[in-house]
C-alpha positions as semicolon CSV with decimal commas, in nm:
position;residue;x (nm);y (nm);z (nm)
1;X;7,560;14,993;14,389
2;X;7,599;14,622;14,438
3;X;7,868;14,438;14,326
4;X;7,830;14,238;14,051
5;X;7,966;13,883;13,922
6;X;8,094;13,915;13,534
7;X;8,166;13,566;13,562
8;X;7,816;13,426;13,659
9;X;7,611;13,172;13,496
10;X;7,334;13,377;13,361
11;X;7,027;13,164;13,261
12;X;6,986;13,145;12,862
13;X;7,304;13,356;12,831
14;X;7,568;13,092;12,643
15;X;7,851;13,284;12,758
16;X;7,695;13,299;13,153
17;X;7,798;13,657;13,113
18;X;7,637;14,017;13,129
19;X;7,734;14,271;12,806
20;X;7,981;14,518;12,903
21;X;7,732;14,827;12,861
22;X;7,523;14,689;13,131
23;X;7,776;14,603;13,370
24;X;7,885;14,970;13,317
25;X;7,515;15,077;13,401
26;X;7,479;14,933;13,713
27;X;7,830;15,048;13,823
28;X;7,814;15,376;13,748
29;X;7,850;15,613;14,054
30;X;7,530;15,715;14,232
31;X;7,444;15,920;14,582
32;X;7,237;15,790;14,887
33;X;7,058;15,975;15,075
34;X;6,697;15,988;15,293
35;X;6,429;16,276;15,303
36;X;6,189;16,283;15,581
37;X;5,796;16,230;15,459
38;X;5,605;16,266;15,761
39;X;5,803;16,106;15,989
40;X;5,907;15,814;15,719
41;X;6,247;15,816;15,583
42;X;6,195;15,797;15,198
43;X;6,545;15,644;15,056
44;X;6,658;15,851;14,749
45;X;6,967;15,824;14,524
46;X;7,097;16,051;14,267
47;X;7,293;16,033;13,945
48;X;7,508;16,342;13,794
49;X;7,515;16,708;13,849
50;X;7,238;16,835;14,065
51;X;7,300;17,181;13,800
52;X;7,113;17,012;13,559
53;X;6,750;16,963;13,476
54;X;6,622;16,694;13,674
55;X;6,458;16,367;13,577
56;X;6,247;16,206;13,839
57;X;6,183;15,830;13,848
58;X;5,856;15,683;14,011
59;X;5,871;15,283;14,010
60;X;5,592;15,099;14,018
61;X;5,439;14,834;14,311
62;X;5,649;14,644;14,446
63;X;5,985;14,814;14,292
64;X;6,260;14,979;14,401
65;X;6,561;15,243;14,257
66;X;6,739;14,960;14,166
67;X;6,505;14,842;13,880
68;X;6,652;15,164;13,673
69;X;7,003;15,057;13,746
70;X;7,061;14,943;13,391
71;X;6,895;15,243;13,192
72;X;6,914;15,590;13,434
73;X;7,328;15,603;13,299
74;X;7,220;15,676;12,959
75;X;7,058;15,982;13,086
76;X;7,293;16,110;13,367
77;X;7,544;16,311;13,099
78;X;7,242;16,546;13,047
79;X;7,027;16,530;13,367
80;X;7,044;16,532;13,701
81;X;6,837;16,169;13,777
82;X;6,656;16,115;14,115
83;X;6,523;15,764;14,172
84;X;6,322;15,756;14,496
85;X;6,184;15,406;14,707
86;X;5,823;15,503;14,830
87;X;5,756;15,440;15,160
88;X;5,729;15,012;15,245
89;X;5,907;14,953;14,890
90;X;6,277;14,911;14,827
91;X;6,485;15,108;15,121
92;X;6,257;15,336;15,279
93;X;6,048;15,253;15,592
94;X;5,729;15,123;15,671
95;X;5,410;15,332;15,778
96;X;5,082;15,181;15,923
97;X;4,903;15,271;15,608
98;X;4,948;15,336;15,255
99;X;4,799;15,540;15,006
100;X;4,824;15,716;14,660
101;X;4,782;16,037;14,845
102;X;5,084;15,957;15,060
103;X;5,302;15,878;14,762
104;X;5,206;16,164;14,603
105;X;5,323;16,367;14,959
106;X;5,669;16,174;14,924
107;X;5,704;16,271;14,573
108;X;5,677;16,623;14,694
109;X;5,907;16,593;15,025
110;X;6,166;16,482;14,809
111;X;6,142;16,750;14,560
112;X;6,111;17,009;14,807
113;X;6,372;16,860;14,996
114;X;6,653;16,835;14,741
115;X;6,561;17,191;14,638
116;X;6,456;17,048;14,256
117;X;6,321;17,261;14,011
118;X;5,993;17,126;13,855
119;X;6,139;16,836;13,738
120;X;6,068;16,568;13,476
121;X;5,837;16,299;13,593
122;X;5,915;15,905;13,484
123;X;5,665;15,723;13,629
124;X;5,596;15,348;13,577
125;X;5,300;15,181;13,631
126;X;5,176;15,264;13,974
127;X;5,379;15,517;13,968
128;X;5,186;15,660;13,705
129;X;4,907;15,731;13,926
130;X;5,080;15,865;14,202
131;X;5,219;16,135;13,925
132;X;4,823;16,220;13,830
133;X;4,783;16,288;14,198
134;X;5,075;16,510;14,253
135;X;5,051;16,647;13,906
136;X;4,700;16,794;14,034
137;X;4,761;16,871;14,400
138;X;5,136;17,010;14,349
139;X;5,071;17,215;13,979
140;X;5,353;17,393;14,064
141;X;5,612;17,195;14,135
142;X;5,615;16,979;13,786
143;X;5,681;17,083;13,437
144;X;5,609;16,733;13,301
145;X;5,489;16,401;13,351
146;X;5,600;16,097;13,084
147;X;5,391;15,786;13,168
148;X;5,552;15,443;13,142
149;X;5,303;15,167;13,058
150;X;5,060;15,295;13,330
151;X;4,671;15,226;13,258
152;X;4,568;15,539;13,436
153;X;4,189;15,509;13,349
154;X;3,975;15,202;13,221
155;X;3,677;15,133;13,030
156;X;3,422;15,089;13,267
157;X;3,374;14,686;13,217
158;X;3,738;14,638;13,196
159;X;3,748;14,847;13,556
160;X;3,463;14,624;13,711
161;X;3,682;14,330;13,615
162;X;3,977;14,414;13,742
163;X;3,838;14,552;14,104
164;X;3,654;14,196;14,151
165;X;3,970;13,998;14,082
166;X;4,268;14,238;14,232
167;X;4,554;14,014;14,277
168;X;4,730;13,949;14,652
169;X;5,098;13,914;14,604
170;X;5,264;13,706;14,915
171;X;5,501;13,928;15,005
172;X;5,593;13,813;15,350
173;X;5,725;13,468;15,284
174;X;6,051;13,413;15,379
175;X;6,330;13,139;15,170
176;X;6,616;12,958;15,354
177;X;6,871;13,142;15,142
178;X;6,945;13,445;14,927
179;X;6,994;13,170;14,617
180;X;6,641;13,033;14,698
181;X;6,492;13,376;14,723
182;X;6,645;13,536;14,395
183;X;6,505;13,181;14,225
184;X;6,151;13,244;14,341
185;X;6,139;13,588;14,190
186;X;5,870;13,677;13,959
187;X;5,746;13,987;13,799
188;X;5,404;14,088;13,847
189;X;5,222;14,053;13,621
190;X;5,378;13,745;13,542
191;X;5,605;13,793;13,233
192;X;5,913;13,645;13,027
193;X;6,192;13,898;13,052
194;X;6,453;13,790;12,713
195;X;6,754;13,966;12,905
196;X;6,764;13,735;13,179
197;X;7,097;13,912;13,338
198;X;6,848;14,208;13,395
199;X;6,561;14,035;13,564
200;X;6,842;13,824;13,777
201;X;7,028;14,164;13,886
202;X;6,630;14,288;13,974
203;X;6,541;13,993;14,205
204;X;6,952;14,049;14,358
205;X;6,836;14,371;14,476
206;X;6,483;14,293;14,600
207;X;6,547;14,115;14,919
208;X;6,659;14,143;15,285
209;X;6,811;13,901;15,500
210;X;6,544;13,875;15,829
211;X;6,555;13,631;16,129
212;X;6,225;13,405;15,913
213;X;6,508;13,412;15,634
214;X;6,533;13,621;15,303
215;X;6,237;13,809;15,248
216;X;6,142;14,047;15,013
217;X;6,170;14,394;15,087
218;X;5,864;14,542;15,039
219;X;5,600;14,591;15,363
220;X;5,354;14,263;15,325
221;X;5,119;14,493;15,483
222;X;5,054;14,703;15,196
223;X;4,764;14,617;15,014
224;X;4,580;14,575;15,372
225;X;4,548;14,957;15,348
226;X;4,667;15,049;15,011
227;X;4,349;15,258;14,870
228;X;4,290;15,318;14,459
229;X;4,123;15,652;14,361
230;X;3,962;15,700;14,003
231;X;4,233;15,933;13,792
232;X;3,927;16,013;13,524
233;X;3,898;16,376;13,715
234;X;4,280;16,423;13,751
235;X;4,377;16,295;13,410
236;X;4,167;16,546;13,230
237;X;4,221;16,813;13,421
238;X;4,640;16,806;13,401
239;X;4,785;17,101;13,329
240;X;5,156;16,991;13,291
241;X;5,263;16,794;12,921
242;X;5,184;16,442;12,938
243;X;5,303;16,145;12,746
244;X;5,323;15,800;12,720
245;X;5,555;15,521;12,662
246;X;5,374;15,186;12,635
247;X;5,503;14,807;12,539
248;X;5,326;14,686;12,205
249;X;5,246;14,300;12,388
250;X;5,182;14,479;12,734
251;X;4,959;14,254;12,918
252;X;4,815;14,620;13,115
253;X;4,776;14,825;12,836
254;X;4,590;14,635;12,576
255;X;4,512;14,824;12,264
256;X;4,120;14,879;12,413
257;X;4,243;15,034;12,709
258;X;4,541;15,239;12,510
259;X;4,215;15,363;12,309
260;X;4,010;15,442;12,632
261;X;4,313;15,706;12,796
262;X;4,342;15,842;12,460
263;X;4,020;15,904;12,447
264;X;3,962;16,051;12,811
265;X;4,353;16,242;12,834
266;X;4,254;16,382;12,431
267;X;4,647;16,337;12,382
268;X;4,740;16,326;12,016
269;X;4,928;16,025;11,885
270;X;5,240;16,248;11,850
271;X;5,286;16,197;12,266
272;X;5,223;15,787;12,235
273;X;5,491;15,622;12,203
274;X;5,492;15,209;12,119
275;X;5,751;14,951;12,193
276;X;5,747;14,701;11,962
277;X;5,763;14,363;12,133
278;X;5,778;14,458;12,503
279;X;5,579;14,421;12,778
280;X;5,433;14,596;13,099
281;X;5,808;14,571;13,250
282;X;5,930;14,742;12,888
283;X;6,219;14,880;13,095
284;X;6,325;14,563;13,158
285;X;6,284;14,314;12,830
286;X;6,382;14,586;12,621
287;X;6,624;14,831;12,768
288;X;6,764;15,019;12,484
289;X;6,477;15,019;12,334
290;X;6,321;15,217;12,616
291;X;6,657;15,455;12,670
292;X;6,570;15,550;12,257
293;X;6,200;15,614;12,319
294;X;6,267;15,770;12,632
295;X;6,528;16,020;12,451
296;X;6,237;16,088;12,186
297;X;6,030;16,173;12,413
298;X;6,255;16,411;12,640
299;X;6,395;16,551;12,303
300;X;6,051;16,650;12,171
């Protein structure tokens, strides 16, 4: 894990400091390690005893392991966590072409190649629809998927909408310095994050130093290639438990959509779970909040 500064000037925070149980979060021990996917090493690190049940987490576009930094901890006295970096995100390597097939081939590479018994699926976002592909084409290798603000199906208008106007995020460009980089950091889709420590450590860990300068680490090839398959067939016909964690203000899962997957995924309301207050990035602008809903979840 990377260093980090106690004594830094934090944003909004009047004391320019970060609170002692997240400083303990992001330092707590993990293991790095690489599985092969095809050719592509797929960066992977690991939190407790590998004897335990394992917790899987899938980040979303443009992530990386390090976005769970603050919040796997809380769940490493009980489960053996796995964060992985798909392939052009975070620390893995590049391939020519992306797709939510491929993801859902890393997902299973790294199972099979830690040797992990149907684990626990945490997917955010994007993630969330690599999990309805593996979920489908790998039955037997997952126990249970827990969705993390992930709009896995729309309504049919909203879907039109959203294919005519899907966004093209710059990741190539390159800032003089790490300072300038961390400073142009913004979540997409654009939100406020009220622990600013959090979103700071986030951008910290997002970028590489290149010869243009410090760029961000994902591939800026990506959505060049990067292909979106309709999850209507592969959401109904999941046969491992499914739930859902969603933020209350998410700017994704608005409360027609939230209607729409409940509709298509018939999941009863005892397997949604609401954030009050947070946003599409809910792991992010409200932390504990997430850890407690999270625990629910896992407990029920």
């Amino acid at each position: 894990n990377i260093p980090y500064n106690r004594a830094m000037l934090i944003g909004k925070n009047p004391l320019g400091l970060a609170p002692e149980w997240f400083i303990n979060n992001i330092e707590y021990p993990s293991e790095q390690l690489s599985i092969d996917s095809s050719g592509v090493k797929i960066n992977v690190r690991t939190w407790g005893s590998s004897e335990k049940k394992c917790l899987l987490f899938l980040h979303g576009f443009n992530a990386h392991t390090h976005w769970w930094d603050h919040v796997i901890p809380e769940f490493a006295n009980d489960y053996f966590v796995v964060a992985m970096d798909f392939s052009g995100m975070g620390d893995s390597e590049h391939r020519e072409a992306y797709s939510q097939e491929t993801y859902a081939d890393e997902v299973k590479d790294v199972i099979e190649g830690l040797k992990l018994d149907k684990p626990i699926i945490v997917a955010h976002s994007m993630g969330g629809h690599v999990s309805m592909i593996f979920g489908n084409k790998y039955k037997d290798l997952c126990d249970e998927i827990i969705l993390v603000d992930s709009t896995i199906v729309l309504p049919p208008e909203k879907a039109k909408e959203m294919s005519s106007r899907r966004p093209t995020v710059r990741l190539g460009v390159a800032s003089p310095t790490r300072e300038d980089a961390i400073e142009r950091f913004r979540l997409m889709p654009p939100q406020p994050c009220e622990l600013d420590f959090v979103l700071k450590y986030v951008a910290e860990t997002s970028y590489r130093e290149t010869e243009e300068g410090w760029k961000l680490k994902s591939d800026p090839t990506i959505m060049k290639t990067y292909s979106y398959l309709d999850q209507h067939e592969n959401l109904t016909n999941l046969s491992c438990k499914l739930s859902l964690i969603y933020g209350q203000l998410s700017q994704l899962m608005t409360q027609e959509t939230l209607d729409y997957f409940k509709y298509v995924s018939g999941l009863s309301d005892d397997r949604l779970h609401m954030i009050p207050g947070a946003m599409h990035h809910l792991f992010l602008d409200k932390p504990k909040e997430f850890v407690d809903s999270l625990k629910q979840v896992l407990a029920s």
